[in-house]
N, C-alpha and C positions, 0 to 999 in steps of 0.2 A: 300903345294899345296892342294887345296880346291877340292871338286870331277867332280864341272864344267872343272877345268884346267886338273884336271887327264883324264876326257872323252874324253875331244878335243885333249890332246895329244895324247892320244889312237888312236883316230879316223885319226890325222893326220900320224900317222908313217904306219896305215895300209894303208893309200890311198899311201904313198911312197914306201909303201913296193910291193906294187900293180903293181906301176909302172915298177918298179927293176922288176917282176917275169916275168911282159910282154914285159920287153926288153928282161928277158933272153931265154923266152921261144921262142921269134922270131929270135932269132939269135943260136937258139941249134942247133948244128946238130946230137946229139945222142938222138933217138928217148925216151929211157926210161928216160930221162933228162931232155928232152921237155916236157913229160905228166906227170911228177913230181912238174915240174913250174909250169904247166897247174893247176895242183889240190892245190897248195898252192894260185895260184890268186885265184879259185876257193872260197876259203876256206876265203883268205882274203877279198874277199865281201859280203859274207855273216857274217861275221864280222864289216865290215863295216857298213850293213845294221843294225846290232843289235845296236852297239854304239849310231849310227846314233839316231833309234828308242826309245835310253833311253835319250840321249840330249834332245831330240824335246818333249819325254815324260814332259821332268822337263822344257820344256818351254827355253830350252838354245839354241836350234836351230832353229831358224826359219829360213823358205822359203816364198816364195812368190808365188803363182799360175799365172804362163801364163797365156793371155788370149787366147781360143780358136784359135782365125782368127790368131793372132802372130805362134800356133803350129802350123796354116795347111801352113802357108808363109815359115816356117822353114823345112817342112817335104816334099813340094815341092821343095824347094831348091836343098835340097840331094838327092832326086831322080833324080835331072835332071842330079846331078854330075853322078850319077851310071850308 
């Protein structure tokens, strides 16, 4: 395994594991359980954002930028839902 394929699996078990913390912390009913899940998503996106930040360093990640009018049609949308 090459460190491109190490990063991205890095990066994909934390965005899963992400997901697991913020099911479980929505479904806790014992408070010190809940803010235990809370701080490991916490902790799992800021992780994320690091991986992320060294993929895109070496040029293995890329995004694409929105264009503005596309943000402000998508940021209206959801306000209207709310």
């Amino acid at each position: 395994m090459n460190d491109q394929e190490r990063l991205t699996d890095l990066l994909l078990t934390e965005k899963k594991m992400s997901g697991n913390y913020n099911t479980y912390a929505s479904e806790c009913t014992n408070p010190k359980l809940r803010n235990s899940f809370l701080q490991m998503l916490q902790s799992g996106h800021t992780t994320q954002t690091e991986l992320y930040d060294a993929s895109a360093s070496r040029g293995w990640y890329k995004t694409t930028p929105a264009e503005g009018a596309r943000v402000g049609e998508v940021k209206q949308k959801f306000q209207a839902m709310g």
